[in-house]
C-alpha positions in Angstrom: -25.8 -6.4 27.1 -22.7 -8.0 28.9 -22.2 -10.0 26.3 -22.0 -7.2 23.8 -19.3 -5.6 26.0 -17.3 -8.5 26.2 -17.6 -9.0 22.4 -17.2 -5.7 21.1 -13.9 -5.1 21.3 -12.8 -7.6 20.3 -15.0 -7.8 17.2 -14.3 -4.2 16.5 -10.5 -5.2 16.9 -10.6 -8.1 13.9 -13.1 -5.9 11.9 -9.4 -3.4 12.0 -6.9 -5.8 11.9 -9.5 -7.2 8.1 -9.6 -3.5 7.0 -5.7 -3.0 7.3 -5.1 -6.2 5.8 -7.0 -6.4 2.6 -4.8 -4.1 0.6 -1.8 -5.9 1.4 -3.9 -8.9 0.5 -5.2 -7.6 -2.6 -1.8 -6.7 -3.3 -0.3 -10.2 -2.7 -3.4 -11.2 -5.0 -2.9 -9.1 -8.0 1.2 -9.8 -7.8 0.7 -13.7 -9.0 -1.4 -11.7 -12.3 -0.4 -10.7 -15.8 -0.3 -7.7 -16.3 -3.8 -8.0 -18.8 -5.8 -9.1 -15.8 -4.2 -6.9 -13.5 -5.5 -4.3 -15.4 -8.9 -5.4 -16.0 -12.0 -3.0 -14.3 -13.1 -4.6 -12.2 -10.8 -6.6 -10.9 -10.8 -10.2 -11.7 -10.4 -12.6 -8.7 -10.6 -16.0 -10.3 -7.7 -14.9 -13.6 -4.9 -17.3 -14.2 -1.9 -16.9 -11.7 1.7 -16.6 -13.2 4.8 -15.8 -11.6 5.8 -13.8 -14.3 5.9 -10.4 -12.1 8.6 -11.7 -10.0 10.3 -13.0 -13.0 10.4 -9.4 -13.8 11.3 -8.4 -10.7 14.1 -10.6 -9.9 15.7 -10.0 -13.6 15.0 -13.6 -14.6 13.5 -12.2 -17.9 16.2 -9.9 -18.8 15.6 -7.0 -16.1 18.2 -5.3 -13.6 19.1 -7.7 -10.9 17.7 -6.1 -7.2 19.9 -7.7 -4.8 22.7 -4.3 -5.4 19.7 -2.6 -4.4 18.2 -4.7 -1.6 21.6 -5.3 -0.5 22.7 -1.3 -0.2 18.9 -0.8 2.0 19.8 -3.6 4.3 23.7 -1.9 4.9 22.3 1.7 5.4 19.3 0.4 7.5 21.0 -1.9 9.9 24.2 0.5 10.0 22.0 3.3 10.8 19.9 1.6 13.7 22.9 0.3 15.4 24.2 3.9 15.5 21.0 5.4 16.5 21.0 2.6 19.2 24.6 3.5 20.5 23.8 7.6 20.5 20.7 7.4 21.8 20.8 5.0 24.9 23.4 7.3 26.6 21.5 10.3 25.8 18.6 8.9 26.9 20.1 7.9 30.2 21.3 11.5 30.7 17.8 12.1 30.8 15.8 10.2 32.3 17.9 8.5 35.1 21.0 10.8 35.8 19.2 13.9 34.5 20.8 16.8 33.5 19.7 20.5 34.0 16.9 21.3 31.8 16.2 18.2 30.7 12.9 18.9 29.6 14.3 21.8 27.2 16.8 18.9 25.5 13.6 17.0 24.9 11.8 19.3 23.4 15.1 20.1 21.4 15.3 17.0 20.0 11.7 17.1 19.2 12.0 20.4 17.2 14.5 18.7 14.7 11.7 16.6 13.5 9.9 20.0 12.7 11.5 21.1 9.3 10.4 19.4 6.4 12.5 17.1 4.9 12.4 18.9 1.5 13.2 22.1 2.9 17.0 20.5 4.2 17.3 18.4 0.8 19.2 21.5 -1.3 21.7 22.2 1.0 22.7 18.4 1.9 22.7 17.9 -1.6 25.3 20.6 -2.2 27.4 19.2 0.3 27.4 16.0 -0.6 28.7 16.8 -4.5 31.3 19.5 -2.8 32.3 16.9 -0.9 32.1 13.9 -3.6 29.6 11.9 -2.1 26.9 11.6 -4.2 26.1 8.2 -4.7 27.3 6.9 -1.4 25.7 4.4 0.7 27.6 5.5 4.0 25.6 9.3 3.2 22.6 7.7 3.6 23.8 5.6 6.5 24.6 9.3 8.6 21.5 10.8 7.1 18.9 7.9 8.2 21.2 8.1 11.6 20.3 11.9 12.2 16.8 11.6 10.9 16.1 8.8 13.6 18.1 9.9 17.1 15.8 12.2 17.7 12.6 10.0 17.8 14.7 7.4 19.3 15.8 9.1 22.4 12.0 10.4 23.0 11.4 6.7 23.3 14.4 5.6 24.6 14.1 8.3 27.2 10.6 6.8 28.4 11.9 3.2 28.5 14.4 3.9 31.0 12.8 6.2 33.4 11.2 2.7 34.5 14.5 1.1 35.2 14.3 1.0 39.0 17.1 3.2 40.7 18.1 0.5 42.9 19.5 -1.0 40.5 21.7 1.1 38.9 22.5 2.7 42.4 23.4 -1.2 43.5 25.4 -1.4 40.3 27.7 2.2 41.5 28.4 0.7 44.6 29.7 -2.4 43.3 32.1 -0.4 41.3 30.5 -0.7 37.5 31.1 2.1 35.3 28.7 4.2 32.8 29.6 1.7 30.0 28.9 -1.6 32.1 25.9 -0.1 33.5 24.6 0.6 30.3 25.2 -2.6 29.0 25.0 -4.8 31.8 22.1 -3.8 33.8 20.2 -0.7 31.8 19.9 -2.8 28.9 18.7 -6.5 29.9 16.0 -4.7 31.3 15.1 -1.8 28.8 15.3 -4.7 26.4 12.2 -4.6 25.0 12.1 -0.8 24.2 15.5 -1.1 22.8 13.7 -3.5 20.2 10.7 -1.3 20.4 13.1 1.5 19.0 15.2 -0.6 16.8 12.5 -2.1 14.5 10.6 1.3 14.2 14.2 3.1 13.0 14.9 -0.1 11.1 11.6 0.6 9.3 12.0 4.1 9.5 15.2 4.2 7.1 14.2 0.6 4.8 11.3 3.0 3.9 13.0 6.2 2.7 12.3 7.7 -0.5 13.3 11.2 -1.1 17.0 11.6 0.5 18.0 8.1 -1.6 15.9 9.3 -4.8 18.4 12.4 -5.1 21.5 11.5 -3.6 22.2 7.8 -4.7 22.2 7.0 -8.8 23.8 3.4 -9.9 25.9 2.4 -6.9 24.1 3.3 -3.8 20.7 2.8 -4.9 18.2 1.5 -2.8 15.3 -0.7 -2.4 12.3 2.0 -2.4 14.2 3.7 -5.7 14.2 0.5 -7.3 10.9 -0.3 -7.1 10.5 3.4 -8.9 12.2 2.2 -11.6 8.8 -0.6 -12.8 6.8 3.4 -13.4 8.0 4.5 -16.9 6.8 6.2 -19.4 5.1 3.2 -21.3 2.9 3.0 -17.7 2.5 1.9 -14.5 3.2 -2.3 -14.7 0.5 -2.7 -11.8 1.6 -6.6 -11.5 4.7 -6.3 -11.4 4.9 -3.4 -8.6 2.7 -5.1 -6.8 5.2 -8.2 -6.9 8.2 -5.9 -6.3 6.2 -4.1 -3.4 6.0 -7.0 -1.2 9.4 -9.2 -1.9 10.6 -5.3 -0.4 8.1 -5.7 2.4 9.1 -9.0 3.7 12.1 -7.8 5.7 10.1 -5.5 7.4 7.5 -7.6 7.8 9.8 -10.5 9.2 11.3 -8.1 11.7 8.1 -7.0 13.0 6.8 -10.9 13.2 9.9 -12.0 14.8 10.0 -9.2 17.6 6.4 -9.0 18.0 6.5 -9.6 21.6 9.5 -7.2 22.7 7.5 -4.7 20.0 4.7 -5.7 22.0 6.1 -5.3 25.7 8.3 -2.1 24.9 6.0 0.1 23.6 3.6 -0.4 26.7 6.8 -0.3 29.0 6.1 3.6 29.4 2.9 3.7 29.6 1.9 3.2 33.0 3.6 5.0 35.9 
């Protein structure tokens, strides 16, 4: 019976971890297919592997180049983050270390942003945007991924650094340091982790968005996730070929998350314990 206890977690954690995995593997699987054995019922696991999907994907057989579009996601998501970073950790500190009145109200303001649908907002920034000419414009996105973050950020942003001890910023007054140094300085070598914690989730927040860059952008400003729209047409759905386009577009976000693992890992429990 001990034993089980010990075990079972951690058994029920891999049996998880295999469950969320296998469609990325069968993914990764079918993406080195033609597009016959792709589409064979069932699937096929010992057909012939090509790398004729990413071929297609890359525009080595004739097809649209991605990098405009790879290139305009990585601009609006980085640009994005780093302004959601430099809004939110000053908010943040406004309430949760030098509060302000009602600071649980602001919280819950923020929070109720997040509460209209996306769609129902899309008509009237849409309007704007070809009143004020810009329609196909990566820097639109790069404000609207920035407001459709803040708010999530500063909720965790706001946790982070109620557990930056008092002492330290107090220690940091005396010696003369200003908002901006303490921020810097001393808030944010310790808050580190949750700063990445909040960083990769925006990051992958915005290299993920559909809808706002599926109306708004066209030729110029187009963007990863509306790319990979383009391999559905009318003649069918290319299943090897999206599959091959679906993960070369999940690699960044999968290399940020492996290469921040442990700040991920250390900032999201930073909270969580009083």
């Amino acid at each position: 019976m001990n034993a089980v206890r010990r075990t079972g977690p951690g058994l029920l954690a891999w049996l998880a971890g295999i469950v969320f995995f296998l469609p990325i593997a069968w993914m990764a699987l079918t993406s080195f297919h033609s597009e016959a054995d792709a589409a064979t019922n069932p699937p096929s696991f010992t057909a012939a592997l090509t790398l004729d999907g990413y071929r297609e994907f890359f525009g080595l057989s004739g097809g649209a180049s991605p990098w405009p579009a790879l290139i305009n996601s990585t601009v609006a998501s980085v640009a994005s983050t780093l302004l959601v970073l430099l809004l939110a950790l000053p908010a943040a500190y406004a309430l949760s270390v030098n509060r302000v009145r009602k600071w649980t109200d602001v919280l819950f303001f923020f929070l109720s942003t997040k509460m209209l649908p996306v769609v129902a907002g899309l008509l009237p920034i849409y309007l704007f945007a070809r009143n004020a000419d810009l329609l196909d414009n990566i820097w639109l996105l790069v404000v609207l991924y920035t407001s459709m973050n803040l708010p999530i950020a500063v909720w965790m942003m706001q946790s982070f650094l109620a557990e930056v001890p008092v002492a330290v910023i107090e220690a940091a007054r005396v010696d003369g340091a200003r908002l901006p140094v303490i921020l810097a300085r001393v808030i944010g070598p310790i808050a580190l982790p949750g700063i990445a914690a909040t960083a990769l989730i925006c990051f992958i927040f915005s290299w993920n968005e559909l809808l706002f860059a599926r109306v708004l952008t066209g030729v110029v400003a187009e963007t990863a996730p509306v790319f990979l729209t383009g391999f559905i047409t009318s003649q069918g759905l290319f299943l090897a070929k999206v599959c091959a386009a679906s993960l070369v577009i999940s690699l960044p976000v999968l290399a940020a998350g492996f290469a921040a693992q442990d700040k991920l890992v250390q900032g999201l429990s930073l909270g969580a314990v009083k």
